[in-house]
FIKOL-363220 format. One line per 2 residues: number of its first residue (from 1); their letters; for each residue x, y negated, z of N, C-alpha, C, O. Coordinates in steps of 0.2 Angstrom, whole numbers, plus 5000, padded with zeros to 4 digits. Each point is the difference from the previous one (the first is absolute). Example, Ala and Ser with C-alpha at 12.3 -4.5 7.8 and 13.67 -1.06 7.14 Angstrom:
BEGIN
1> AS> 5066 5028 5039 4996 4994 5000 5004 4994 5000 5005 5001 5003  4993 4994 4993 5004 4994 5001 4996 4995 5003 5003 4994 5001
REM end
This chain:
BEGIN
1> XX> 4456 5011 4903 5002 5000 5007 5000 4993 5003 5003 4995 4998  4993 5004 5006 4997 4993 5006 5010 4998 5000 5005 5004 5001
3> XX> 4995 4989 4998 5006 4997 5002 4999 5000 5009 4996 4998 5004  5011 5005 4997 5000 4999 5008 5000 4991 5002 5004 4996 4997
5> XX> 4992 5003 5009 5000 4991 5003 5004 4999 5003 5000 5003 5006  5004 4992 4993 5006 5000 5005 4999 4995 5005 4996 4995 5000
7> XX> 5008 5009 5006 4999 4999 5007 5001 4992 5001 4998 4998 5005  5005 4997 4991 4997 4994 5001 4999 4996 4994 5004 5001 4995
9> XX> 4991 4994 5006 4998 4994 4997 5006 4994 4995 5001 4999 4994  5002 5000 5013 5004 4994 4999 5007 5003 5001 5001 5004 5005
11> XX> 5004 4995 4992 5008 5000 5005 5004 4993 4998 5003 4998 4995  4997 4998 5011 5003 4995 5000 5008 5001 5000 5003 5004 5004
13> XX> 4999 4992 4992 5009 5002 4998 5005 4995 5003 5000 4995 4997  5003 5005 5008 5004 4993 5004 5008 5002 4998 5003 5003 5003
15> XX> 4999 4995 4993 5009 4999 5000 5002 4996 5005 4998 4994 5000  5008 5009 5003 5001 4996 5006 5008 5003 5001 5003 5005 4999
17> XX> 5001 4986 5002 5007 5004 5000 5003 4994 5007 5001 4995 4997  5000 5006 5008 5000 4993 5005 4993 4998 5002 5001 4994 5002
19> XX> 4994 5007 4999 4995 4997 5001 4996 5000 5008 4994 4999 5000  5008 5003 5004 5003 5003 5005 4993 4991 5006 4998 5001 5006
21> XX> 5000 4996 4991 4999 4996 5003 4993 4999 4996 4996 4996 5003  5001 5006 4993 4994 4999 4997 4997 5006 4998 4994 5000 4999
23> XX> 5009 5006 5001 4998 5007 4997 4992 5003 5006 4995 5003 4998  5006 4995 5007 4996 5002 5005 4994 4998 4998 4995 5004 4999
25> XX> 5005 4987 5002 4994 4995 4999 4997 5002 4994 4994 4999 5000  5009 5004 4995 4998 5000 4994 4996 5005 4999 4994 4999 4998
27> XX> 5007 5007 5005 4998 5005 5000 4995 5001 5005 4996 5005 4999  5002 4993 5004 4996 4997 5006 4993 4996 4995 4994 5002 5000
29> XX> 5010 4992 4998 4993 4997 4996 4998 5004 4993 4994 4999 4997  5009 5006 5000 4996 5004 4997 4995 5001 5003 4995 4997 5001
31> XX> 5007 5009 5002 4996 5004 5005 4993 4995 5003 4995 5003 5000  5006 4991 5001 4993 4996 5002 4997 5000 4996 4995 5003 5000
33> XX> 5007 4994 4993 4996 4998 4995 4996 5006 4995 4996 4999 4995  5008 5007 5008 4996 5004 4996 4997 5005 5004 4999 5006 4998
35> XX> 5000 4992 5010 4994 5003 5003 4993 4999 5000 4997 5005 5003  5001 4990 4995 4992 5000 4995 4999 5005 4992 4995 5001 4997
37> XX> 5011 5001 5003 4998 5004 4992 4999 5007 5001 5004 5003 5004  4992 5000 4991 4998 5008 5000 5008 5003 4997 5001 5006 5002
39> XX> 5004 4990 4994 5005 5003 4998 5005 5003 5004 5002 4997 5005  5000 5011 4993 5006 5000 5006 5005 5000 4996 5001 5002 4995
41> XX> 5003 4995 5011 5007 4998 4998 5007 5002 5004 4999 5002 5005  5007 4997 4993 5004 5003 5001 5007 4994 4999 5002 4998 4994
43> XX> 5001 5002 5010 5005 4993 5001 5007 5003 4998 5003 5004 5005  5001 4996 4989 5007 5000 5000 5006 4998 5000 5003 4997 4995
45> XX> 5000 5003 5011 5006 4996 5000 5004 5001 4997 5003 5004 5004  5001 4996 4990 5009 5002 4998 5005 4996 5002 5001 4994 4997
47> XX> 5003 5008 5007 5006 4996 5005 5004 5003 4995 5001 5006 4999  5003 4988 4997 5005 4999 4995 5007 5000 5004 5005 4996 4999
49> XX> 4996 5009 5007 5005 5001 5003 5002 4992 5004 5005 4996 5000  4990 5003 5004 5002 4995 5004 5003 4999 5006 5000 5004 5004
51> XX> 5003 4993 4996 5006 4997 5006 4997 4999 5008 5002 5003 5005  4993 4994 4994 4996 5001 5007 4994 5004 5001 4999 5005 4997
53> XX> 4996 4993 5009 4994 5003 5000 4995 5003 4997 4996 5003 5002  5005 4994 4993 4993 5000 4994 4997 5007 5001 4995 5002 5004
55> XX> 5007 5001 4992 4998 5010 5001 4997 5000 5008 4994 5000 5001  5009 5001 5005 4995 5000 5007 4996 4995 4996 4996 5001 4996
57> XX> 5004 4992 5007 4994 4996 5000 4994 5002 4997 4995 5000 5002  5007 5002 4990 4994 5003 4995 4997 5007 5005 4994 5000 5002
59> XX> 5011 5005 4999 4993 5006 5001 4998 4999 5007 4997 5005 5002  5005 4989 5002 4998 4998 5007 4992 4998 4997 4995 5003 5001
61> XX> 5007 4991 4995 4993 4998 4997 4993 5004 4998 4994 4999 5000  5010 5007 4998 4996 5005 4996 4999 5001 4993 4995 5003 4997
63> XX> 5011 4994 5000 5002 5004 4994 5004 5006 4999 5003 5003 5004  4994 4999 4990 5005 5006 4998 5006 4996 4999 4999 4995 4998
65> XX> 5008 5007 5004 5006 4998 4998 5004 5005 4994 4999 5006 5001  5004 4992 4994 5003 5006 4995 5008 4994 5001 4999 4995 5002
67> XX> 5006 5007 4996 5007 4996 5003 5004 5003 4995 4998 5006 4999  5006 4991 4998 5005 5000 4996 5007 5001 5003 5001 4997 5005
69> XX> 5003 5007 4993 5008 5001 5002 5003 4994 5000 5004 4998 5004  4995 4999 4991 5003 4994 4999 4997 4995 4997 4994 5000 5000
71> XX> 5009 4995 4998 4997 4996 4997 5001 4998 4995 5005 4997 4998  4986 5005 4997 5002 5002 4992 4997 4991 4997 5003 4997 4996
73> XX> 4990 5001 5007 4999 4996 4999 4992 4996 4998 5005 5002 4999  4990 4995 5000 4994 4997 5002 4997 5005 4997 4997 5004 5003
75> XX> 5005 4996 4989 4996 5004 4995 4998 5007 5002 4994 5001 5000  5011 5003 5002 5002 5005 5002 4996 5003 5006 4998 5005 4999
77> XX> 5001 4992 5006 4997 4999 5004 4991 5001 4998 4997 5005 5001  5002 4990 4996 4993 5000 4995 4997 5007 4999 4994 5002 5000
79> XX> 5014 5000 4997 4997 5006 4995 5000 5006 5005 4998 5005 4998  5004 4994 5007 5004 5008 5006 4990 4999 5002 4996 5005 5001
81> XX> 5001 4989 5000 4994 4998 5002 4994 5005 4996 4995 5003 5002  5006 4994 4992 4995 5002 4994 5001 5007 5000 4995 5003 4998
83> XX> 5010 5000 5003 5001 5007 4999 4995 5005 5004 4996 5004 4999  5007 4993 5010 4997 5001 5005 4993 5001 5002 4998 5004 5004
85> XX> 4998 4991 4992 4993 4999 5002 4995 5004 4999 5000 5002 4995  4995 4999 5010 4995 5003 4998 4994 4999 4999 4995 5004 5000
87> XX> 5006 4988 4998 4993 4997 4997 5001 5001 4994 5004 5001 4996  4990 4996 5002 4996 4999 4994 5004 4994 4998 5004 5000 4995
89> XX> 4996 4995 5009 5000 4993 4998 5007 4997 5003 5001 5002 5005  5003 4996 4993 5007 4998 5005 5000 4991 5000 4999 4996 4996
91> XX> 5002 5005 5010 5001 4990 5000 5007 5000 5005 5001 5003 5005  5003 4993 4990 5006 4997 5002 5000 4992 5003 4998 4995 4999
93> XX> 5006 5007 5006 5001 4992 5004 5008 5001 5001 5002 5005 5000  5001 4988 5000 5006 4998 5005 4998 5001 5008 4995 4999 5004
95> XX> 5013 5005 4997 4999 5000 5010 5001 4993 5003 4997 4999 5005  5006 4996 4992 5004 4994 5002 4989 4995 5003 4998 4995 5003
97> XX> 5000 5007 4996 4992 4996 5003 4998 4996 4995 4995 4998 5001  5008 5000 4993 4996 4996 4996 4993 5000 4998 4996 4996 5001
99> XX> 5003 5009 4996 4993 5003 4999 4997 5002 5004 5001 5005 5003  4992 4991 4995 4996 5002 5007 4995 5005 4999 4996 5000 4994
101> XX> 5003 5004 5010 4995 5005 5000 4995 4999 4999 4995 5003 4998  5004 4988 5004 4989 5000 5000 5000 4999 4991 4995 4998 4998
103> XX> 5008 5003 4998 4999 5001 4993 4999 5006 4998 4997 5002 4995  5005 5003 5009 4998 5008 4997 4993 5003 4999 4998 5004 4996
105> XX> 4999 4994 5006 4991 5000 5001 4998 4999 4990 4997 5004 4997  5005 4989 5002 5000 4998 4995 5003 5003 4993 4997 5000 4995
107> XX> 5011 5001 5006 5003 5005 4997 4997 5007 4998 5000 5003 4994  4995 5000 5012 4998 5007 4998 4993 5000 4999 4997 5005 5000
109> XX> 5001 4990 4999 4991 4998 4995 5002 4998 4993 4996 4999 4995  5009 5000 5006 5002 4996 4992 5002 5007 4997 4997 5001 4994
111> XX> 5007 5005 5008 5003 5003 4999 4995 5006 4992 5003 5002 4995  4992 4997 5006 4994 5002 4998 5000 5000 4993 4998 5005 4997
113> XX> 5003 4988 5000 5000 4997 4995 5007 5000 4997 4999 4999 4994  5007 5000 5007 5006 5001 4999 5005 5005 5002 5000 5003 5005
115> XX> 5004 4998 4990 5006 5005 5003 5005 4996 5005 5002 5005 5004  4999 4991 4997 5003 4996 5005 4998 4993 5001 4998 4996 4996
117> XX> 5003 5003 5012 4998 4995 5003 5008 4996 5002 5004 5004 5001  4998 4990 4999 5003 4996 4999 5000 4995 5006 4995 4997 5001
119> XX> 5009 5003 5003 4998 4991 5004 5006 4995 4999 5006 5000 5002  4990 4996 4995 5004 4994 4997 5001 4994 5004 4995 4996 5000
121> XX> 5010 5003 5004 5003 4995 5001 4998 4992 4997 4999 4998 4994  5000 4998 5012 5000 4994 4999 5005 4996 5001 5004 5001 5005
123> XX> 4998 4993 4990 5006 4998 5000 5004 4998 5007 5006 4999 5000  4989 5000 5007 5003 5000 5005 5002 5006 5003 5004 5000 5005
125> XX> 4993 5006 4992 5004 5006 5003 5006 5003 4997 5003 5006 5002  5000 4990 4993 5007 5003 5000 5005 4996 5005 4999 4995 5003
127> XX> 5007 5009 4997 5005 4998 5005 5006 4992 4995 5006 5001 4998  4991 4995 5001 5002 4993 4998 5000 4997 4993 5000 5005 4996
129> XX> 4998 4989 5002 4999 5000 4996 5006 5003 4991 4999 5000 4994  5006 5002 5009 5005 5007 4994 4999 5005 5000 5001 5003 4995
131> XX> 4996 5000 5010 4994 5004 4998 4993 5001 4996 4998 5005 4997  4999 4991 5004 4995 4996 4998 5001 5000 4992 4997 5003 4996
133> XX> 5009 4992 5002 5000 5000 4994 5005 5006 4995 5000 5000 4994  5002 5004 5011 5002 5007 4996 4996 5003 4999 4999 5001 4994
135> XX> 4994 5002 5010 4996 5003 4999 4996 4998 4995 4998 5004 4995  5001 4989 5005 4996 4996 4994 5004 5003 4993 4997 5003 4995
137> XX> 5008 4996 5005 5003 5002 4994 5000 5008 4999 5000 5003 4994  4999 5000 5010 5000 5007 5002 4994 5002 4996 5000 5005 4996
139> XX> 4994 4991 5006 4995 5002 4997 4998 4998 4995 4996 5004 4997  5005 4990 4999 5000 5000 4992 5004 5006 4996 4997 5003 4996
141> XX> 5010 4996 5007 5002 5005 4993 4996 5007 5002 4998 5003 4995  5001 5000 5010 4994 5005 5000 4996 4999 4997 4999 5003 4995
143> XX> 4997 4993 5005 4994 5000 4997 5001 4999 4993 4996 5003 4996  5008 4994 5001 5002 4998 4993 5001 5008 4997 4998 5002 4995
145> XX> 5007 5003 5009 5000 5006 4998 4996 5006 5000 5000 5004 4996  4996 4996 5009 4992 5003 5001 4996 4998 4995 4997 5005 4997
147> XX> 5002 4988 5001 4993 4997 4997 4994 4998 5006 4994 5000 4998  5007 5000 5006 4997 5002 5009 5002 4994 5003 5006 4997 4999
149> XX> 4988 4999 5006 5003 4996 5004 5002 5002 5006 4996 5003 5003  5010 4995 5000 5002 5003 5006 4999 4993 5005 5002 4995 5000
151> XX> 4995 5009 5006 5001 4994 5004 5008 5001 5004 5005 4997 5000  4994 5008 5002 5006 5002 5004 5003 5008 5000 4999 5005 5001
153> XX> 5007 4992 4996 5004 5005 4997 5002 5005 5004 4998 5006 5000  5007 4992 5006 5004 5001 5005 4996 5003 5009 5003 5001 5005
155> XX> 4989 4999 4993 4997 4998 5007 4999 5009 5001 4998 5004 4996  5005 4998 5012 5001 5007 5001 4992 5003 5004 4999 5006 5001
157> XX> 4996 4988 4999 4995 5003 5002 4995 5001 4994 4997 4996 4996  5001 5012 5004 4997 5002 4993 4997 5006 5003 5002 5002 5005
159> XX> 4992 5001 4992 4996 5006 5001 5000 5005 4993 5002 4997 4995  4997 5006 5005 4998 5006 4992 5000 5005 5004 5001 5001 5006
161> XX> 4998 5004 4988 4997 5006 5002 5008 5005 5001 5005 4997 4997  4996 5007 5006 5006 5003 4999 5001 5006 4994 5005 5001 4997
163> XX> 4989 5001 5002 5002 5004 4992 5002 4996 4995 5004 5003 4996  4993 4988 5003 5003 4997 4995 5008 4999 5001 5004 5000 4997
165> XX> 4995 4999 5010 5011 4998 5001 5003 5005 5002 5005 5001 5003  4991 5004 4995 5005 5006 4999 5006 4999 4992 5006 5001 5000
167> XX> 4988 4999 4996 5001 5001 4993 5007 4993 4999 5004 5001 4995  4995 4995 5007 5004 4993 5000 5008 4999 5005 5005 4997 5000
169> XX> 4992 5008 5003 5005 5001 5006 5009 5000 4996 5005 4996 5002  4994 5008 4994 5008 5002 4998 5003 4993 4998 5005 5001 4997
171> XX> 4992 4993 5003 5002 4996 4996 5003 4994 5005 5004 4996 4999  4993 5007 5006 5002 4995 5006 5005 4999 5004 5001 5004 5004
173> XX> 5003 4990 4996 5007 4998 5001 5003 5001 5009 4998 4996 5004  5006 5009 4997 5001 4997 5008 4998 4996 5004 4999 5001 5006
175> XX> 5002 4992 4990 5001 4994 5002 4994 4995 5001 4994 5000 4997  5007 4998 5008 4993 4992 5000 4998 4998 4993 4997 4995 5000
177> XX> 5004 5009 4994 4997 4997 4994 4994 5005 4998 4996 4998 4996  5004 5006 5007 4993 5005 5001 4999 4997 4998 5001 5000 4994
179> XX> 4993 4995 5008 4993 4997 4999 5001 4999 4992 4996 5001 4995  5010 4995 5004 4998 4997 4993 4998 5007 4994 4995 5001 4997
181> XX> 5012 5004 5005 4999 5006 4993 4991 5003 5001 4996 5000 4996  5002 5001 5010 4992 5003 5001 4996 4996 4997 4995 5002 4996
183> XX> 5005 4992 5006 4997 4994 4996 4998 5001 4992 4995 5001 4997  5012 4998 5000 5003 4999 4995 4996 5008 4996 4998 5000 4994
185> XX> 5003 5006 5010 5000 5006 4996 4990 5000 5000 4997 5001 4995  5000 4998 5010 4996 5000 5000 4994 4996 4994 4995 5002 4997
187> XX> 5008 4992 5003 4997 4996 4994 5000 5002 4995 4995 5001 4997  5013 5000 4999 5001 5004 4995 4997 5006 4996 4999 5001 4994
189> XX> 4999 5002 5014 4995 5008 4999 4995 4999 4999 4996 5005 5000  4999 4986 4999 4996 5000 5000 4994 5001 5005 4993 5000 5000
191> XX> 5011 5001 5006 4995 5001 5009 5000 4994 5001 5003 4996 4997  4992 5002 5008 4997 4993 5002 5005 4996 5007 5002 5004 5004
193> XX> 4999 4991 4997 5001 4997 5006 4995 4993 5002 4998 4994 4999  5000 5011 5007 4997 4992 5002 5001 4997 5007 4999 5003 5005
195> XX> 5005 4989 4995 5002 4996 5003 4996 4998 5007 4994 4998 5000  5007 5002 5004 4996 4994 5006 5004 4999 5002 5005 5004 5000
197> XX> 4995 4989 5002 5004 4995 5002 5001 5001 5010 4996 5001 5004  5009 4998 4996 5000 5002 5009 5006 4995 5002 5006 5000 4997
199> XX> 4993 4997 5008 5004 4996 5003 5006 5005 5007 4998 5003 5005  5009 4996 4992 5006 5004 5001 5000 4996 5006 5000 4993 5000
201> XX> 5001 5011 5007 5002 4999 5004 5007 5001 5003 5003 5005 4999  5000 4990 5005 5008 4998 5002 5002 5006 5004 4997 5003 5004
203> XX> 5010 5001 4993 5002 5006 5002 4998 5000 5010 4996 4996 5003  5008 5009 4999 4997 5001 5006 5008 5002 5003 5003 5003 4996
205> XX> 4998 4994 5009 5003 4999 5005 5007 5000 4996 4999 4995 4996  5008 5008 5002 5008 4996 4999 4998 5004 4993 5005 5002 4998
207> XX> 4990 4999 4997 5001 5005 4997 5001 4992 4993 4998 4994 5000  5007 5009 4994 5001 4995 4995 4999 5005 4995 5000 5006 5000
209> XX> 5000 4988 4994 4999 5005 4994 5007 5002 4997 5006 4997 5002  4992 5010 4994 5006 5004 5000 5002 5000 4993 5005 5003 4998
211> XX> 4989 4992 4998 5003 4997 4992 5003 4997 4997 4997 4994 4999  5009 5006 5000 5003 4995 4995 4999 4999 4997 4999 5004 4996
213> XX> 5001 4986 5002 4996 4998 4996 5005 5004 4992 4997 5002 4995  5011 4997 5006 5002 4997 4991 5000 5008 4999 4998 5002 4995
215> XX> 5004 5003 5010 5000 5006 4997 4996 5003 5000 5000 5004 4995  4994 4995 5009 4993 5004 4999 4997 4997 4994 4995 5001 4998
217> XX> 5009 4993 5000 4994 4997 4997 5001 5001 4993 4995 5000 4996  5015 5002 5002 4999 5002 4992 4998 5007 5001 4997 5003 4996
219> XX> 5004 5001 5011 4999 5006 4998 4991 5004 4997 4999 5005 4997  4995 4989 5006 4993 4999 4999 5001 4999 4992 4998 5005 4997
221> XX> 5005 4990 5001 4999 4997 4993 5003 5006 4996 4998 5001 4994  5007 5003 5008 5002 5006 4997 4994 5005 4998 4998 5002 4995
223> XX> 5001 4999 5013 4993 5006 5000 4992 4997 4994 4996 5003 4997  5004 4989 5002 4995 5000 4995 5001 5001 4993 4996 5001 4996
225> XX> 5013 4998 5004 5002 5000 4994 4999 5006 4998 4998 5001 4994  5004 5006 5010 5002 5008 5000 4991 5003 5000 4999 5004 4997
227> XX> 4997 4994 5006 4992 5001 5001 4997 4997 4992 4995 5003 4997  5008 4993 5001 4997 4998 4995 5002 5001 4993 4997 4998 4996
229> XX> 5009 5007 5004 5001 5005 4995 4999 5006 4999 5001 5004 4996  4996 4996 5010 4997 5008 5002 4993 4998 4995 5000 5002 4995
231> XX> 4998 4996 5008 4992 4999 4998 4999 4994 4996 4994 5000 4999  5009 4996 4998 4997 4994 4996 5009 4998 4995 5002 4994 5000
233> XX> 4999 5009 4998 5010 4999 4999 4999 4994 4995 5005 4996 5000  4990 5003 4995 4999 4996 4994 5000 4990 5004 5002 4995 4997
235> XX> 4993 5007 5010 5001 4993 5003 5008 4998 5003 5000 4995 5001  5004 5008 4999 5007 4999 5000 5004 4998 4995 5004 4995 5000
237> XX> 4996 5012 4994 5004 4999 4996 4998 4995 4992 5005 4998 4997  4988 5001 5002 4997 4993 4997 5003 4995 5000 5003 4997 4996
239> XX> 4996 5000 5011 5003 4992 5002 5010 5002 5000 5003 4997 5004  4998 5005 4995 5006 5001 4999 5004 5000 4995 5005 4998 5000
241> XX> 4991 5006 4993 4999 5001 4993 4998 4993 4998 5003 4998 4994  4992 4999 5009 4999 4994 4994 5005 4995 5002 5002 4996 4996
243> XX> 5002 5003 5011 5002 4996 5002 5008 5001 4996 5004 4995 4999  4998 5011 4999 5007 5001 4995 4995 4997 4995 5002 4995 4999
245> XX> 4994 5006 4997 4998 4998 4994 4999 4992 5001 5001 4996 4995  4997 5002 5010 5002 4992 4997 5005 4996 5001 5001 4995 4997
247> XX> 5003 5009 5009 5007 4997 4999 5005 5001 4993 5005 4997 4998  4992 5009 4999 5003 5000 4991 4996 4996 4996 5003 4996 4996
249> XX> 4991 5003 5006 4998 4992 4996 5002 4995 5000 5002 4996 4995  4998 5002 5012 5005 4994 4999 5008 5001 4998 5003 4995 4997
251> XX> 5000 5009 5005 5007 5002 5000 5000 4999 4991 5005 4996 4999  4992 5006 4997 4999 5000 4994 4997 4995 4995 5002 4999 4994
253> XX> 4994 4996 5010 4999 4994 4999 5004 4994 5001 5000 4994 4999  5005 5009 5005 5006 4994 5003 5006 5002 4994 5003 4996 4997
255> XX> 4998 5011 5002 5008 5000 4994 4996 4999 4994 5004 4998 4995  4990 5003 5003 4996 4998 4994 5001 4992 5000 5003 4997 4995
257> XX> 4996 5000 5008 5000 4991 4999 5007 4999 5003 5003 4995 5000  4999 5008 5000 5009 4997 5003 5005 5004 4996 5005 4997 5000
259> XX> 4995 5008 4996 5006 5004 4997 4998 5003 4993 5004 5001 4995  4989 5000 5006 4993 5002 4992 5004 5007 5001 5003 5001 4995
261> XX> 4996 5004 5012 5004 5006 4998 4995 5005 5005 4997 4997 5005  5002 5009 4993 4997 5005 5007 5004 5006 5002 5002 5005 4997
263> XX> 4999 4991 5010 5007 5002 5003 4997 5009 5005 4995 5002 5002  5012 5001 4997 5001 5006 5005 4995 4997 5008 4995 5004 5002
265> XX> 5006 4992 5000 4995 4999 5007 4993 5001 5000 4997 5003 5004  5002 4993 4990 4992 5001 4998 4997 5005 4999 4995 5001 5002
267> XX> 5009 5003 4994 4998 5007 4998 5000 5005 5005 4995 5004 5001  5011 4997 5004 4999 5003 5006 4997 4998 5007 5000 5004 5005
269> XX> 4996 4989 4994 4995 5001 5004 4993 5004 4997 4996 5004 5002  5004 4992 4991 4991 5003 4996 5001 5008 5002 4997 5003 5004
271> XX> 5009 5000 4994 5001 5008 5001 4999 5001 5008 4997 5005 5002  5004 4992 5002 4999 5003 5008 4993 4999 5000 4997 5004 5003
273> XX> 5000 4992 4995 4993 4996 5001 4995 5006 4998 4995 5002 5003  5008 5001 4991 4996 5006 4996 5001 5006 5005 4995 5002 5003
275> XX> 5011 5001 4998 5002 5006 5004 4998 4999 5007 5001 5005 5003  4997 4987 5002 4998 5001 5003 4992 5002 5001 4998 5005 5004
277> XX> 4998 4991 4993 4995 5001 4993 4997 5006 5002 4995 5001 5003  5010 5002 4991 4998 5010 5000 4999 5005 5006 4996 5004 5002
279> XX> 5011 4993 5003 5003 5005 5004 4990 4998 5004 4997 5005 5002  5000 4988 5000 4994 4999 5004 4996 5005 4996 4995 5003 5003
281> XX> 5006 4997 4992 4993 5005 4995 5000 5007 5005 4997 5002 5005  5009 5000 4992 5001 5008 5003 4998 5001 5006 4996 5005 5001
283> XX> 5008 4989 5006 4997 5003 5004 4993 4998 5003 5000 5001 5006  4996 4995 4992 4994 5000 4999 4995 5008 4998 4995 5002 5002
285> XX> 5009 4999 4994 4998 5006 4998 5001 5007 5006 4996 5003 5002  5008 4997 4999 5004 5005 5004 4997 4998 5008 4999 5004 5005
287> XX> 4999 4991 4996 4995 4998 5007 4994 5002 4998 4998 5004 5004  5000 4995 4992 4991 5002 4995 5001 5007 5003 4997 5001 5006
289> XX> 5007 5005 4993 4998 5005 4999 5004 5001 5006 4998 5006 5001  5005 4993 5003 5001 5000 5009 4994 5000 5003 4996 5005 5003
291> XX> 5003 4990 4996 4992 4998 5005 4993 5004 4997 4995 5001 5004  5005 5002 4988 4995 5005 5001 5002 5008 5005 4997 5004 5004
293> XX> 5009 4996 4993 5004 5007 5005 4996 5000 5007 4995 5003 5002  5008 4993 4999 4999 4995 5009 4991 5002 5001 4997 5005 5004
295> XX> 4999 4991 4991 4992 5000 5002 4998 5008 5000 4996 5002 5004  5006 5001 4990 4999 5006 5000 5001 5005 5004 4996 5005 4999
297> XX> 5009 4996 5006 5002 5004 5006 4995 4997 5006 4999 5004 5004  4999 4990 4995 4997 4998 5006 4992 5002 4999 4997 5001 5006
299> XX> 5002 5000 4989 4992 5002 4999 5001 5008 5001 4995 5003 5000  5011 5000 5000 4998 5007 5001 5001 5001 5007 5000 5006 5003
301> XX> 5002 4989 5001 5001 5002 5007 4995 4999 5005 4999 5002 5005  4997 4992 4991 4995 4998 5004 4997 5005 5002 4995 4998 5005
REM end
């Protein structure tokens, strides 16, 4: 039986909680930018239960708007989006104006060749240099836990197909740390990301970022540490295991030349070092046969 085609191309996904001052313009220069293309498309607002005008502004503009009772949070938002759409393709933006529309053109010719499309931030488009240098760090330890080079971990403009973030969807956090788990879960599953670099434009009219750096920032580093036992637990639990094993080296090289004895401390480290050791075996193993589950339900759905 012929796959029914759905009624649109594109559905662009805007989370918007306050943004009452740029929601319009934004959705407006969508709309220009992708009146030269054969794609049709379909503009989402989700109003994370906003305080001012956002929700009118959006379906003034001529967005779909969909509105939350309350407010649950960015992630969330995301996902009320991905649920919602009825493209093929989903591309997410911030409502606050950073990201500029004249990059989507780009986004959806790359789209072709990758399961997601990424726009990576230039070191002047984050919000100061402590930004700057948490994202830097943001994306090493990603990348060290992927195996993958990340330019930008944290960047909320991204395109993919919506049946792939269907299948990823349940892993994604309420929170503005979205991007990293989708990121993070994608690489792990072995789907492709590819980067363009896009210069991040200055929010739009009183609108401020709504991240905190210290708490969003362990809460990021939590989501690669919990993403990364999901899918790669051995790159965790390793460096962990050798680093008790050499702290009983030395520990044991120190009471050996100072007392010629091998003390209870030493042995309970080498012992944590081994049962940390084993426990990365196991769940190593127990992700191995997750992720065939996971590939196998996906090839019968397709």
């Amino acid at each position: 039986m012929a796959k029914e085609k759905p009624e649109f191309s594109i559905s662009f996904i805007i989370p918007c909680h306050n943004e009452e001052d740029s929601i319009a313009s934004l959705v407006g220069r969508i709309g220009k930018v992708m009146e030269d293309r054969d794609e049709t498309f379909e503009i989402i607002v989700v109003d994370d239960a906003s305080k001012d005008g956002t929700a009118e502004a959006a379906e003034a503009a001529g967005a779909r708007v969909i509105s939350h009772p309350y407010n649950i949070g960015n992630g969330a938002s995301v996902k009320t989006g991905i649920r919602a759409a009825l493209g093929e393709t989903v591309v997410m933006m911030d409502g606050d104006g950073q990201h500029p529309p004249e990059a989507i053109p780009q986004f959806l010719d790359t789209m072709g060749d990758h399961d997601m499309v990424v726009g990576a931030r230039k070191a002047s488009g984050h919000a100061g240099v402590h930004r700057f240098l948490a994202n830097t760090i943001y994306n090493w330890l990603a990348s060290y836990v992927s195996k993958s080079r990340i330019l930008d971990l944290t960047s909320g403009f991204r395109a993919t197909r919506k049946a792939t973030a269907m299948r990823h969807l349940y892993l994604l956090p309420n929170t503005f740390s979205y991007p990293t788990t989708i990121t993070m879960s994608y690489l792990r599953s072995g789907l492709t990301i590819k980067y363009i670099p896009i210069e991040a434009l200055p929010r739009s009219g009183s609108s401020k970022s709504k991240i905190r750096l210290f708490a969003d920032g362990t809460r990021f580093i939590l989501i690669i540490t919990r993403v990364a036992t999901i899918y790669s637990p051995f790159r965790v639990f390793l460096p962990v295991s050798a680093f008790l094993f050499a702290m009983g080296c030395v520990h044991y090289i120190y009471t050996f030349m100072t007392t010629h004895r091998f003390t209870n401390m030493s042995m309970l480290l080498f012992m944590s070092s081994l049962i940390i050791f084993m426990l990365g075996i196991v769940s190593e193993q127990i992700s191995q046969i997750r992720m065939d589950r996971t590939e196998g339900t996906d090839t019968e759905t397709r």
